[in-house]
ZADO-1210 file (C-alpha; in nm, 4 decimals, padded with zeros to 6 digits):
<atoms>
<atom x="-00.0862" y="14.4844" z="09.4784" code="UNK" pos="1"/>
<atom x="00.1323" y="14.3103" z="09.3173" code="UNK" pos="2"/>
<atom x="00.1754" y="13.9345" z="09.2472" code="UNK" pos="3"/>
<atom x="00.4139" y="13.7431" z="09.0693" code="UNK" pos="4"/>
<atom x="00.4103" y="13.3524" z="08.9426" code="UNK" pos="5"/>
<atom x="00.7549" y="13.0981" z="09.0071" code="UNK" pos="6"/>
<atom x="00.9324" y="13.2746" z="08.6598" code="UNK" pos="7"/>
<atom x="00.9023" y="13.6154" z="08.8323" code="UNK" pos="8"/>
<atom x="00.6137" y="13.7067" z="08.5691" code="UNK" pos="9"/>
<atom x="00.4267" y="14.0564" z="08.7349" code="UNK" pos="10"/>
<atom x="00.0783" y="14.1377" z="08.7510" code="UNK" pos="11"/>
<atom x="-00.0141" y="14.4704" z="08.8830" code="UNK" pos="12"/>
<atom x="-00.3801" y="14.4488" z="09.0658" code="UNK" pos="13"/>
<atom x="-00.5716" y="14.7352" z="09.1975" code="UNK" pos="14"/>
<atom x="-00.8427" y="14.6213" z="09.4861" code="UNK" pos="15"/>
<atom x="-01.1885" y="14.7491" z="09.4428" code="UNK" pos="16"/>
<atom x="-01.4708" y="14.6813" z="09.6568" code="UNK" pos="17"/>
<atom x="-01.8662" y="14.7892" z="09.6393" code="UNK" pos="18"/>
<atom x="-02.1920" y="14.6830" z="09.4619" code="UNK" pos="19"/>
<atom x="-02.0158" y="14.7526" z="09.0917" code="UNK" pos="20"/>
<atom x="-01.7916" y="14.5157" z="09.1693" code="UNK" pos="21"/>
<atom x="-02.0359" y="14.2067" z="09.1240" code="UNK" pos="22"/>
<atom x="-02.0667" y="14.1276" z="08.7750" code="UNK" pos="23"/>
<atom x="-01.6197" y="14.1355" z="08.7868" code="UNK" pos="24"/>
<atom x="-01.6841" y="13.8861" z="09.0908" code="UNK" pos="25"/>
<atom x="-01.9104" y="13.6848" z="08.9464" code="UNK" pos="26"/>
<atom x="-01.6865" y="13.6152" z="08.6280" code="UNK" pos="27"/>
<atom x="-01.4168" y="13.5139" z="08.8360" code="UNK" pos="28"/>
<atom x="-01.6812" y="13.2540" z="08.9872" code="UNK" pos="29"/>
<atom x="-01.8528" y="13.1363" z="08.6757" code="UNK" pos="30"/>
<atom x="-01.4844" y="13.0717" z="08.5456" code="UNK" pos="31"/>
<atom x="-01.3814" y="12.8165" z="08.8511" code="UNK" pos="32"/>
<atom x="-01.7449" y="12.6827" z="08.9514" code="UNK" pos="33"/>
<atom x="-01.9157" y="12.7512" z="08.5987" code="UNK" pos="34"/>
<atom x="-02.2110" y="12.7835" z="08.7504" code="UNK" pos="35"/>
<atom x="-02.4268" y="12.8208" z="09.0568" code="UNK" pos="36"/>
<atom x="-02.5555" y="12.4918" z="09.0680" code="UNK" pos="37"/>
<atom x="-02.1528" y="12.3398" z="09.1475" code="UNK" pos="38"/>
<atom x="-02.1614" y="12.6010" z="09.4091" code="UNK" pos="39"/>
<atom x="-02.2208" y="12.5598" z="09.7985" code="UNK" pos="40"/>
<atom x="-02.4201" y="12.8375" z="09.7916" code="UNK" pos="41"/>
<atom x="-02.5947" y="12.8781" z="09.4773" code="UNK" pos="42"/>
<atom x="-02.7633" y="13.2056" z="09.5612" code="UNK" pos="43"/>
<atom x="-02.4639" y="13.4080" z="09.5590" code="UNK" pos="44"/>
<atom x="-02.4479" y="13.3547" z="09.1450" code="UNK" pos="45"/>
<atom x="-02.7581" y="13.6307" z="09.2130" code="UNK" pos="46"/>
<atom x="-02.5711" y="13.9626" z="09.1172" code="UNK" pos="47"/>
<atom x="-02.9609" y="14.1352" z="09.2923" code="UNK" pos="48"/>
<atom x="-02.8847" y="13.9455" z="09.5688" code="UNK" pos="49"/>
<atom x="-02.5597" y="14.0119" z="09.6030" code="UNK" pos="50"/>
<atom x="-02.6021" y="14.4398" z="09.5516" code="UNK" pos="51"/>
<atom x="-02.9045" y="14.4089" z="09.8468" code="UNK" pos="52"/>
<atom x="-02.6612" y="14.2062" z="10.1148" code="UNK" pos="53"/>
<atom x="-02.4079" y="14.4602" z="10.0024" code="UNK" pos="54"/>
<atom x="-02.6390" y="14.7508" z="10.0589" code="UNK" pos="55"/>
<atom x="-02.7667" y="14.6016" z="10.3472" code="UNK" pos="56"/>
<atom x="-02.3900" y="14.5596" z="10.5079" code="UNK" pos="57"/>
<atom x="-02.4193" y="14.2267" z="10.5328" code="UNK" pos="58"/>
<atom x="-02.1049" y="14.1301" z="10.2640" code="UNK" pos="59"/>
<atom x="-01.7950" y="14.2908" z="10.1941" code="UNK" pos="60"/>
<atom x="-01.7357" y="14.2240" z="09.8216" code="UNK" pos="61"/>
<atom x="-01.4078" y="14.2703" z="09.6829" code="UNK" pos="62"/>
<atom x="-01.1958" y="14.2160" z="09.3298" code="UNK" pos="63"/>
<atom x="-00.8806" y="14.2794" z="09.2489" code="UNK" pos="64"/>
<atom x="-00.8655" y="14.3930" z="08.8615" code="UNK" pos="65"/>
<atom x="-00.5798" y="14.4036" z="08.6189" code="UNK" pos="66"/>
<atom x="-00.4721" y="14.7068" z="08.3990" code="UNK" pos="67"/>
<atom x="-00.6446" y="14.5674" z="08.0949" code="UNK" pos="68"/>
<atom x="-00.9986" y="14.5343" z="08.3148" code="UNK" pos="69"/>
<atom x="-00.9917" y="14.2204" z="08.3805" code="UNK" pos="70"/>
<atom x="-01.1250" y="14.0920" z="08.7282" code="UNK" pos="71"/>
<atom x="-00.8768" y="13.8812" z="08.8218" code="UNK" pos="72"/>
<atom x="-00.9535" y="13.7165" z="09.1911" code="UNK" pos="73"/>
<atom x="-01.2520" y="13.7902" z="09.3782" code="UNK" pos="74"/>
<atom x="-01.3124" y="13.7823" z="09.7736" code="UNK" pos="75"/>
<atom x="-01.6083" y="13.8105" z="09.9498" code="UNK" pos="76"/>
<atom x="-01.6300" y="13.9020" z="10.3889" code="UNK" pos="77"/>
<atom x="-02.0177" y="13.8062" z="10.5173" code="UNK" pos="78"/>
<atom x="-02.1210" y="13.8335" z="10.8329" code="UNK" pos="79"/>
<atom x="-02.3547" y="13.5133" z="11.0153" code="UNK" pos="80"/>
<atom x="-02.5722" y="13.6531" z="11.3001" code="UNK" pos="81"/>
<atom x="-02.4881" y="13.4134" z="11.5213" code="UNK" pos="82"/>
<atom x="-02.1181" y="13.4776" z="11.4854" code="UNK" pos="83"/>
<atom x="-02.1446" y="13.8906" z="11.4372" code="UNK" pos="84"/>
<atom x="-01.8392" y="13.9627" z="11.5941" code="UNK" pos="85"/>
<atom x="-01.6544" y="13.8492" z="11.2885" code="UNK" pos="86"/>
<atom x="-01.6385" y="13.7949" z="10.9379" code="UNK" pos="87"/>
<atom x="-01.6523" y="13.4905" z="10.7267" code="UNK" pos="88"/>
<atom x="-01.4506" y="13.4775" z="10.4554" code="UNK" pos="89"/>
<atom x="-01.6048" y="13.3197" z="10.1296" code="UNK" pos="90"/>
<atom x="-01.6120" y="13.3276" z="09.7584" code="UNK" pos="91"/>
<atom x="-01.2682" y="13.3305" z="09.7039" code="UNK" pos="92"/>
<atom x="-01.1979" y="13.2806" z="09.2942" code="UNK" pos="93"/>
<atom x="-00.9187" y="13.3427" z="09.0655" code="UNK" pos="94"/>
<atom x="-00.9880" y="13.3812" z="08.6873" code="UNK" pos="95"/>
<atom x="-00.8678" y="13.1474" z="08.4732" code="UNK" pos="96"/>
<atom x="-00.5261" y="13.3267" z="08.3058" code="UNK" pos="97"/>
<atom x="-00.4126" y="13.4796" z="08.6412" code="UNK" pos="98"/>
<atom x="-00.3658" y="13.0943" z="08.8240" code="UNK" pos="99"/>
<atom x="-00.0451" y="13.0224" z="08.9434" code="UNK" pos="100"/>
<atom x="00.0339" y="13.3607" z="09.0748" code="UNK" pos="101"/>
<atom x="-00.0717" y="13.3164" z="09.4803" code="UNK" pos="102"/>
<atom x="-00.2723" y="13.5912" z="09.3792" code="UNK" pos="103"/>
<atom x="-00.5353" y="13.4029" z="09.6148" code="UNK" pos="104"/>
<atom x="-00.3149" y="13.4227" z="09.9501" code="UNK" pos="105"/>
<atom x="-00.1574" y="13.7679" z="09.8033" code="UNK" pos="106"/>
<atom x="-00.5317" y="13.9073" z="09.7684" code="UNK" pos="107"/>
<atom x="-00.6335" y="13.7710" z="10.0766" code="UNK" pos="108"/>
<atom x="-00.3497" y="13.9195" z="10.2702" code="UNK" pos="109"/>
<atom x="-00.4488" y="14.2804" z="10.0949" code="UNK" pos="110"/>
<atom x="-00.8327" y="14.2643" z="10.1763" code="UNK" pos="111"/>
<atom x="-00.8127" y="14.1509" z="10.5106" code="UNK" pos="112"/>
<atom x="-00.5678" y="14.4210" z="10.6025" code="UNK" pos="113"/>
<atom x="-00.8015" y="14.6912" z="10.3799" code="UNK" pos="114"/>
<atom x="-01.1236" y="14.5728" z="10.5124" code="UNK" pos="115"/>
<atom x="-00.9876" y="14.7119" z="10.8832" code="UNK" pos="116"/>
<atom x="-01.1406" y="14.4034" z="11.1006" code="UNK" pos="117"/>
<atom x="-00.9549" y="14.2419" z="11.3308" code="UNK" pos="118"/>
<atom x="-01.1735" y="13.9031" z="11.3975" code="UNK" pos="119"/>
<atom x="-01.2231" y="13.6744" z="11.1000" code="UNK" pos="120"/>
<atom x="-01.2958" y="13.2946" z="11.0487" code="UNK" pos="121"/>
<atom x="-01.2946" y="13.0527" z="10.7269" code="UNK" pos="122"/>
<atom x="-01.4451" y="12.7286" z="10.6233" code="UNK" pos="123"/>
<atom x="-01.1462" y="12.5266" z="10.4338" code="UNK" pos="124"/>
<atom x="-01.2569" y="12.2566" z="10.1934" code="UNK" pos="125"/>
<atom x="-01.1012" y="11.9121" z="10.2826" code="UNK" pos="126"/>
<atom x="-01.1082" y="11.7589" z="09.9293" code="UNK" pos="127"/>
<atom x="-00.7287" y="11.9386" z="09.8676" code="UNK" pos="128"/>
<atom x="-00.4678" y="12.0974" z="10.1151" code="UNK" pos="129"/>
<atom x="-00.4305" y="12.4347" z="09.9813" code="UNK" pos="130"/>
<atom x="-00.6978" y="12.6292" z="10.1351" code="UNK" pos="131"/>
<atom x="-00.6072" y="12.5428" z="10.4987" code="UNK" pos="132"/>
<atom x="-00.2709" y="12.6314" z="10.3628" code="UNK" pos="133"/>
<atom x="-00.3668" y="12.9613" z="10.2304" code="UNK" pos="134"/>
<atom x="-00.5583" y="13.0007" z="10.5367" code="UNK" pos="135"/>
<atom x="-00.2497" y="12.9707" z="10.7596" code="UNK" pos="136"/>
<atom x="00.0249" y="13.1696" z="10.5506" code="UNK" pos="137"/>
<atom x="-00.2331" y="13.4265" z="10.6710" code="UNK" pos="138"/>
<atom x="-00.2045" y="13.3269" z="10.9944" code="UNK" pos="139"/>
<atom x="-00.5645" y="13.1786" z="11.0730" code="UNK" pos="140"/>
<atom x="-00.6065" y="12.9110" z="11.2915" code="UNK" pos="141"/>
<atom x="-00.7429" y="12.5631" z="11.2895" code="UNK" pos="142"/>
<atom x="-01.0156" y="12.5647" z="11.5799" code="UNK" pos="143"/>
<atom x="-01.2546" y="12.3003" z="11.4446" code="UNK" pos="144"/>
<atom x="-01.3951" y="12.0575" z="11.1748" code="UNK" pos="145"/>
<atom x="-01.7313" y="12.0385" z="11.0281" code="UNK" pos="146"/>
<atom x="-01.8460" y="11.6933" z="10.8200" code="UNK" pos="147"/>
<atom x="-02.1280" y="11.6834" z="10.5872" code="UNK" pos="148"/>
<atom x="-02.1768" y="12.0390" z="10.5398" code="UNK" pos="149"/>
<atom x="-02.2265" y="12.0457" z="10.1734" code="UNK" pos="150"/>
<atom x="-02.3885" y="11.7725" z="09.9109" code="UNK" pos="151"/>
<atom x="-02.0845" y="11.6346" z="09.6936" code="UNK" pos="152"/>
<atom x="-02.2972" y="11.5973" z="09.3667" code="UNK" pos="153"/>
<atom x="-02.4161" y="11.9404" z="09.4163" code="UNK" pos="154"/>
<atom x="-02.0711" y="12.1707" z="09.4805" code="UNK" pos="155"/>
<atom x="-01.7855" y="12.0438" z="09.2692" code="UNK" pos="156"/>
<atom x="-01.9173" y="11.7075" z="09.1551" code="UNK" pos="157"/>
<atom x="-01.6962" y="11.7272" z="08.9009" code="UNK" pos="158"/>
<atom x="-01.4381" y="11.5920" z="09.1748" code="UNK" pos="159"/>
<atom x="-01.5824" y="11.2381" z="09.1962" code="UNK" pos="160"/>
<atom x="-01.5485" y="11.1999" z="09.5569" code="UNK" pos="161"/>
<atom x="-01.6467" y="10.8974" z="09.7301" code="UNK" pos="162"/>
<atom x="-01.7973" y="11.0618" z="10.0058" code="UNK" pos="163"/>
<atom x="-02.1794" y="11.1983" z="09.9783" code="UNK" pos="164"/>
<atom x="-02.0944" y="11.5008" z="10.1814" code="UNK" pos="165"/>
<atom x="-01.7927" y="11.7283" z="10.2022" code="UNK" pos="166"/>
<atom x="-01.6245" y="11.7952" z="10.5220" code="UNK" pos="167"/>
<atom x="-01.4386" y="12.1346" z="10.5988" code="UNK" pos="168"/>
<atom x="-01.2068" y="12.2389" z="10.8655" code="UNK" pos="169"/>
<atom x="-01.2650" y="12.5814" z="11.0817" code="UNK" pos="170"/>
<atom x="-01.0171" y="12.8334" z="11.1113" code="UNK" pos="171"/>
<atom x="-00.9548" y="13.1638" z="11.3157" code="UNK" pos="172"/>
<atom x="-00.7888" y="13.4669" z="11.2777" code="UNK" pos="173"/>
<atom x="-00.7309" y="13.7405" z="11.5645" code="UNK" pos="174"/>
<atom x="-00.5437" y="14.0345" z="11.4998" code="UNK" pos="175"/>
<atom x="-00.6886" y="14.2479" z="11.8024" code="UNK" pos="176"/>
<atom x="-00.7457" y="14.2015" z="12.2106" code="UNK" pos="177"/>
<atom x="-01.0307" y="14.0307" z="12.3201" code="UNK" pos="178"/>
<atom x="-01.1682" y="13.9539" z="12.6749" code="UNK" pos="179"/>
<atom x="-01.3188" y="13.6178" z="12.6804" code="UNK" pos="180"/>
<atom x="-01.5780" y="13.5266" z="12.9955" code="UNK" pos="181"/>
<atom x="-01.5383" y="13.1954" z="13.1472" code="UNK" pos="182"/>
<atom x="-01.6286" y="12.8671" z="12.9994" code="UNK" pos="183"/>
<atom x="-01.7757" y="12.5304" z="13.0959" code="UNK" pos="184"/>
<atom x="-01.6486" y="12.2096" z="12.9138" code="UNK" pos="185"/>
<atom x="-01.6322" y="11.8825" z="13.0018" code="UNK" pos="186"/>
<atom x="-01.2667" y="11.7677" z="13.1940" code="UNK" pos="187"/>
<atom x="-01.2099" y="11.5621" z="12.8933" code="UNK" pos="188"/>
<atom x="-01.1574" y="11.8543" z="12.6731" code="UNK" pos="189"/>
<atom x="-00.9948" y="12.0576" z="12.8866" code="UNK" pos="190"/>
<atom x="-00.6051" y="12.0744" z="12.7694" code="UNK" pos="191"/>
<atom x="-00.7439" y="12.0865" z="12.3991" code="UNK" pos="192"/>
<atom x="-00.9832" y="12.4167" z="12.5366" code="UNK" pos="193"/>
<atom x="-00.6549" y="12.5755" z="12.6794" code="UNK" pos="194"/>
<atom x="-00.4544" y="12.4826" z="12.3793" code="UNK" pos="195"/>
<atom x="-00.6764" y="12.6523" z="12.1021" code="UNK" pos="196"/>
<atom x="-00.7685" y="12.9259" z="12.2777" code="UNK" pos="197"/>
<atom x="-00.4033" y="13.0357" z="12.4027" code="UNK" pos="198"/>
<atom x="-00.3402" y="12.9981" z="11.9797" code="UNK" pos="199"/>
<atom x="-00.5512" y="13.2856" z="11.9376" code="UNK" pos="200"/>
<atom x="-00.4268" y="13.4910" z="12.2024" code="UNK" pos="201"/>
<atom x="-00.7137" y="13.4436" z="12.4637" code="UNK" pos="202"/>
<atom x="-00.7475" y="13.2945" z="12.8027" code="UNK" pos="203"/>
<atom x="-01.0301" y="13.2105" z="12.9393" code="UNK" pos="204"/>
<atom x="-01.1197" y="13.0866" z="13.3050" code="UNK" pos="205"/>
<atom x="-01.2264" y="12.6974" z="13.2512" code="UNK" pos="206"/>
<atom x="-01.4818" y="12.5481" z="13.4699" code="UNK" pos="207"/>
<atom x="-01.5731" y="12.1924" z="13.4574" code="UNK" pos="208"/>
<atom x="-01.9008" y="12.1455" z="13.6858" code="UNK" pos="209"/>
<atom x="-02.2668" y="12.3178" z="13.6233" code="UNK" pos="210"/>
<atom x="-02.5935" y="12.1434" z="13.5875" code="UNK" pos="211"/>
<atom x="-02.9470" y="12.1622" z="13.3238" code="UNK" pos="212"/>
<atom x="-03.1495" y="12.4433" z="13.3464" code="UNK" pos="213"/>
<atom x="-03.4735" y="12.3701" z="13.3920" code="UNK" pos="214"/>
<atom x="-03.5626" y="12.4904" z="12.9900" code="UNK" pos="215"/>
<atom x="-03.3588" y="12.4781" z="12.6444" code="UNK" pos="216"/>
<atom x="-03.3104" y="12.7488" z="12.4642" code="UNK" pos="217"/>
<atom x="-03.2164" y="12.6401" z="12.1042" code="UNK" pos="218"/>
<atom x="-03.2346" y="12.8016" z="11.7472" code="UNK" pos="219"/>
<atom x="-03.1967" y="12.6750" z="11.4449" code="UNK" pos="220"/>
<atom x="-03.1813" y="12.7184" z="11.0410" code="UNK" pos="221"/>
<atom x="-03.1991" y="12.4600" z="10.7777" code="UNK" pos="222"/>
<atom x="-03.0085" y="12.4434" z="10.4588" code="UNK" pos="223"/>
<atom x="-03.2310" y="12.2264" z="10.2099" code="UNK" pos="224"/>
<atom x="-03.0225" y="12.2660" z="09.9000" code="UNK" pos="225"/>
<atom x="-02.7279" y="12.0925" z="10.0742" code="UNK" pos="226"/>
<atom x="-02.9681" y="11.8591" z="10.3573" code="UNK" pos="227"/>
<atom x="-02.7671" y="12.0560" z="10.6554" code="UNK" pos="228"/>
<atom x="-02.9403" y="12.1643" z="10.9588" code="UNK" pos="229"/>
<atom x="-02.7471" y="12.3979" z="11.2024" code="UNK" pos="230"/>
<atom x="-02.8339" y="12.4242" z="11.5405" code="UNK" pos="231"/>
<atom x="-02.7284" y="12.6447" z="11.8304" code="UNK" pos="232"/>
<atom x="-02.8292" y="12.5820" z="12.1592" code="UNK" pos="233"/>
<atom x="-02.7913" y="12.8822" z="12.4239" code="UNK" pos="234"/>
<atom x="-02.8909" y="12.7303" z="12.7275" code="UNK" pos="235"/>
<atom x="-02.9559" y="12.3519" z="12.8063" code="UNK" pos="236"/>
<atom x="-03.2706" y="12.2403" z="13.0118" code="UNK" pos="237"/>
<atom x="-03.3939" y="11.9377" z="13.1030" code="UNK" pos="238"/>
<atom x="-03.6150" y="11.9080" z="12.7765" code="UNK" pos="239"/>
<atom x="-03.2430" y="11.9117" z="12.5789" code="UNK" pos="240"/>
<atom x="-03.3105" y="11.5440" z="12.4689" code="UNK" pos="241"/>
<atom x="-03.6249" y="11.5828" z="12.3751" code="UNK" pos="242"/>
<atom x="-03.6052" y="11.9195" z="12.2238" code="UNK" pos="243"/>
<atom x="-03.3294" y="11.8053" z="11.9608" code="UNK" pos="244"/>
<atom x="-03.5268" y="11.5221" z="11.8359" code="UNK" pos="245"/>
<atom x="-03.7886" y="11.6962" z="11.7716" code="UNK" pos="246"/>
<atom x="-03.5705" y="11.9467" z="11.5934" code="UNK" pos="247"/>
<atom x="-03.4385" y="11.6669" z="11.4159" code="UNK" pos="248"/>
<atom x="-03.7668" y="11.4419" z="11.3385" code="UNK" pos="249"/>
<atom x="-03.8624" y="11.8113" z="11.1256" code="UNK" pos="250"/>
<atom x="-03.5667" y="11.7583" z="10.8885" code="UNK" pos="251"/>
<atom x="-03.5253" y="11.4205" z="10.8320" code="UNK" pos="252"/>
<atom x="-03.3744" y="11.3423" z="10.4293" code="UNK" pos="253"/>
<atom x="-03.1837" y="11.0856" z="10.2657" code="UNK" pos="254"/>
<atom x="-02.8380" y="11.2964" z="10.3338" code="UNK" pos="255"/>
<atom x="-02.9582" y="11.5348" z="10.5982" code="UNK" pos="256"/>
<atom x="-02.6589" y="11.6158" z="10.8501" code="UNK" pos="257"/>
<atom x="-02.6676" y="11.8030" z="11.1531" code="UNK" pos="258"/>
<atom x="-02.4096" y="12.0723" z="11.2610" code="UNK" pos="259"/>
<atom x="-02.4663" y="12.2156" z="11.6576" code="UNK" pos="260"/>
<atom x="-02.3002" y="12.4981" z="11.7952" code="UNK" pos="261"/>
<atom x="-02.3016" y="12.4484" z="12.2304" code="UNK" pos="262"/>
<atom x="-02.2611" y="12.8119" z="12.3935" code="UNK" pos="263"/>
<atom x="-02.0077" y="12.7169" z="12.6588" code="UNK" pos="264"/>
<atom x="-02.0295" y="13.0155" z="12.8361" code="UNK" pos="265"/>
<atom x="-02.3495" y="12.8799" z="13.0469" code="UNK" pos="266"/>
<atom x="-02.2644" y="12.6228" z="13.3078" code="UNK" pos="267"/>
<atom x="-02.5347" y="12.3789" z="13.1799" code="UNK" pos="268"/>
<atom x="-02.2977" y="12.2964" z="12.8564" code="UNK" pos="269"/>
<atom x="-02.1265" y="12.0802" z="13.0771" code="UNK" pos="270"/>
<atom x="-02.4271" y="11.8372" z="13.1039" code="UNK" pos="271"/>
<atom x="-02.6076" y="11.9191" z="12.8030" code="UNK" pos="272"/>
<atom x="-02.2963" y="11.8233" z="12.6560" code="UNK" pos="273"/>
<atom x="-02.3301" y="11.4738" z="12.7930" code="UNK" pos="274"/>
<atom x="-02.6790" y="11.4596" z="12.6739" code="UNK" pos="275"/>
<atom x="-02.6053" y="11.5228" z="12.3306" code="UNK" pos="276"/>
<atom x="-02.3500" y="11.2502" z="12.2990" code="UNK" pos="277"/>
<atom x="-02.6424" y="11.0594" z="12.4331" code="UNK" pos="278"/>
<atom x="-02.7924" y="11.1849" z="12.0859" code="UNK" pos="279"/>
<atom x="-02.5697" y="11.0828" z="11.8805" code="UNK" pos="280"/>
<atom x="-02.3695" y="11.3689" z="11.8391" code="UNK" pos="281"/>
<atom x="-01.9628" y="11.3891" z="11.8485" code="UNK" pos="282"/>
<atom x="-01.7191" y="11.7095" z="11.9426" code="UNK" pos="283"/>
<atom x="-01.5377" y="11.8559" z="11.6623" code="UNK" pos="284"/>
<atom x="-01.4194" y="12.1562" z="11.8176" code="UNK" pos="285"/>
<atom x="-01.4504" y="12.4736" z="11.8839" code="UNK" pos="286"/>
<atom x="-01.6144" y="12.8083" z="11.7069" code="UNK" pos="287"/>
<atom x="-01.4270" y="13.0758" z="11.9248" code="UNK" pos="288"/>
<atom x="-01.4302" y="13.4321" z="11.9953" code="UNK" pos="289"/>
<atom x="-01.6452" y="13.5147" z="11.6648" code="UNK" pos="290"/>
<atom x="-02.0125" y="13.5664" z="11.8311" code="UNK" pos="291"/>
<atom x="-02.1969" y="13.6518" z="12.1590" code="UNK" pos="292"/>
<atom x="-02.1182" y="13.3254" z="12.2857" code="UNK" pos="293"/>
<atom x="-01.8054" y="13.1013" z="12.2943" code="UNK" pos="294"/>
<atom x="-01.8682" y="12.7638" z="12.1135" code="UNK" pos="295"/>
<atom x="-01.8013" y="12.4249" z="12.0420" code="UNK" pos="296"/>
<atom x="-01.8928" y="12.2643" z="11.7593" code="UNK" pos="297"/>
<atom x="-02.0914" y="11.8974" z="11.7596" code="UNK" pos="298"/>
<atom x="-02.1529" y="11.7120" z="11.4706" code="UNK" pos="299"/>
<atom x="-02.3863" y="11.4026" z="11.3559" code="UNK" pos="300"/>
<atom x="-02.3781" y="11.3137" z="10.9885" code="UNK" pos="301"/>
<atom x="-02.6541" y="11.0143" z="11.0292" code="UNK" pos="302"/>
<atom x="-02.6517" y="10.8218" z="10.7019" code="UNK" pos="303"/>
<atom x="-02.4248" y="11.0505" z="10.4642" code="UNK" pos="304"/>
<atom x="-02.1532" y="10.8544" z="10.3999" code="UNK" pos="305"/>
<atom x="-01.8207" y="10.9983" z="10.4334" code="UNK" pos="306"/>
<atom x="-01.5250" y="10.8789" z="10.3205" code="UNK" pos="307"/>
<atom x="-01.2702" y="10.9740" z="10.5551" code="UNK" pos="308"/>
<atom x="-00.9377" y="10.8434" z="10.3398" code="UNK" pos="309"/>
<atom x="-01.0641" y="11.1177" z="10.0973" code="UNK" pos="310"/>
<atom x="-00.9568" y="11.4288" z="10.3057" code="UNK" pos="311"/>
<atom x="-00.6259" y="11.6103" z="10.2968" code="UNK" pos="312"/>
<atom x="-00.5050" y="11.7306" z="10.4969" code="UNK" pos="313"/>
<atom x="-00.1675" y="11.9663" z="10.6120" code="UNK" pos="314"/>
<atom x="00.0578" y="11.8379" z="10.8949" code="UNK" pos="315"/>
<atom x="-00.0797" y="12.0443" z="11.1292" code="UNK" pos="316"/>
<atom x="-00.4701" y="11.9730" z="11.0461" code="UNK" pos="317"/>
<atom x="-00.4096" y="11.5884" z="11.0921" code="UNK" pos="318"/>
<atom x="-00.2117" y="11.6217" z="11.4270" code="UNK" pos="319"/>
<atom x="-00.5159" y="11.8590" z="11.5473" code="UNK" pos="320"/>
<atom x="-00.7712" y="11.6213" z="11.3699" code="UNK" pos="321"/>
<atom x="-00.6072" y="11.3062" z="11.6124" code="UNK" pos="322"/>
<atom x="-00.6929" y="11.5163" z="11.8923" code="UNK" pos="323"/>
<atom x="-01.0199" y="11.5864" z="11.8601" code="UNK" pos="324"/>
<atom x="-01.0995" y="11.1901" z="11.7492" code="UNK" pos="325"/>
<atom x="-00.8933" y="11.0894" z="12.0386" code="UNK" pos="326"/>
<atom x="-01.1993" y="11.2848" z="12.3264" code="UNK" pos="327"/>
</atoms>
């Protein structure tokens, strides 16, 4: 692979990938983040963990070295088991002495094509425009935002944001043919449904009436490093309401921030949709194609304040990000 910097400077890189390949990836990381305590997820500065998810299939780790040795960008594909149709892509580092060469979008181009996937997805940071532009030279697609995922004096306080709590966009890639069973959203969302879905080369029958089940079906995971609880609700029931808050009341902290995923292929999304806007919570989205269930993605950041002139966003993200704000 071969990348080359804006005076047509060349830099050869072979991709590796594999459990050897850690303590190469972890350089590159230690040289952007410096440590795992400015990272989002500080547990992936464990090269033991990093060899058993490895081992266990769990992450694709891959580094693209130079002839002298050096590890020169890193790139990591983990898989979520509520989205195990695809892989996320995370972890993404160039060394210091190999910046300015794309050699993130050229390496990311390379292992995505290697790995031999065809359904992938991304979390770009908001706090600069060149991820979600990396992210769409590779032709991924903007699906989604998610605010408050991550503490802001925890993962790159260094920035001196404003805001207590980044916010990231979601992005999409489909390189294959999917079948996609119908879905249930609300009228109000209906063109914007049509719209992102047809961008990833899917089309799914939209319905826009079904009613509560009589019981909820809801899982969830809490991140306490960065005060983020996720939530994804299967099936809604008439205990939805109360259900959440309970959920809720269990995780209650200064920053905390909730992040729900609504499976849309049961008719009762339509009115537990309704019912969590009773909540509190807002749509943000969609997380498509990538899991057992098509998704969209509701938000509630509760007192983490977020300081929305602090984002940047492309073109395209703020156009899409009007659209969503506008439901």
């Amino acid at each position: 692979m071969l990348i080359k910097n804006k005076n047509n400077d060349e830099i050869e890189l072979e991709i590796f990938s594999g459990e050897a390949e850690v303590d190469g990836a972890l350089d590159c990381l230690v040289s952007v983040f410096g440590n795992k305590e400015n990272y989002y997820h500080p547990e992936r500065f464990d090269p033991e963990y990093l060899k058993k998810e490895i081992r266990g299939n769990r992450i694709k780790l891959f580094t693209g070295k130079a002839a002298n040795g050096d590890t020169a960008v890193t790139l990591s594909l983990i898989k979520n088991p509520f989205f195990n149709k695809a892989y996320e892509l995370c972890a993404l580092a160039v060394s210091e002495g190999y910046r300015g060469f794309h050699a993130g979008e050229a390496f990311t181009e390379a292992v995505l094509s290697k790995s031999g996937d065809t359904l992938f997805y991304a979390y770009a940071v908001l706090f600069y425009p060149h991820s979600a532009i990396s992210l769409n030279e590779n032709k991924f697609v903007s699906t989604g935002f998610v605010p408050g995922i991550a503490r802001a004096d925890k993962y790159l306080s260094q920035l001196n944001l404003n805001s207590q709590k980044h916010t990231y966009a979601m992005f999409v890639k489909n390189d294959g043919q999917v079948s996609v069973n119908p879905v249930y959203v609300p009228e109000e969302i209906t063109d914007l449904t049509k719209d992102v879905y047809n961008s990833l080369n899917a089309e799914p029958v939209i319905k826009n009436n079904g009613s509560l089940k009589q019981n909820s079906v809801i899982e969830y995971n809490h991140d306490s490093i960065n005060e983020t609880l996720f939530i994804y609700v299967t099936q809604c029931g008439n205990d939805l309401f109360t259900d959440i808050s309970e959920i809720e009341n269990k995780h209650k902290t200064p920053l905390n921030s909730n992040v729900l995923f609504l499976n849309i292929n049961e008719p009762s999304a339509i009115d537990g949709y309704g019912t969590l806007r009773e909540r509190g919570y807002t749509f943000n989205g969609f997380m498509p194609l990538c899991g057992d269930y098509e998704y969209i993605i509701m938000t509630k950041t509760n007192e983490a304040y977020i300081d929305y002139d602090e984002l940047q966003m492309t073109d395209e993200l703020k156009a899409f990000y009007e659209r969503i704000k506008n439901v």
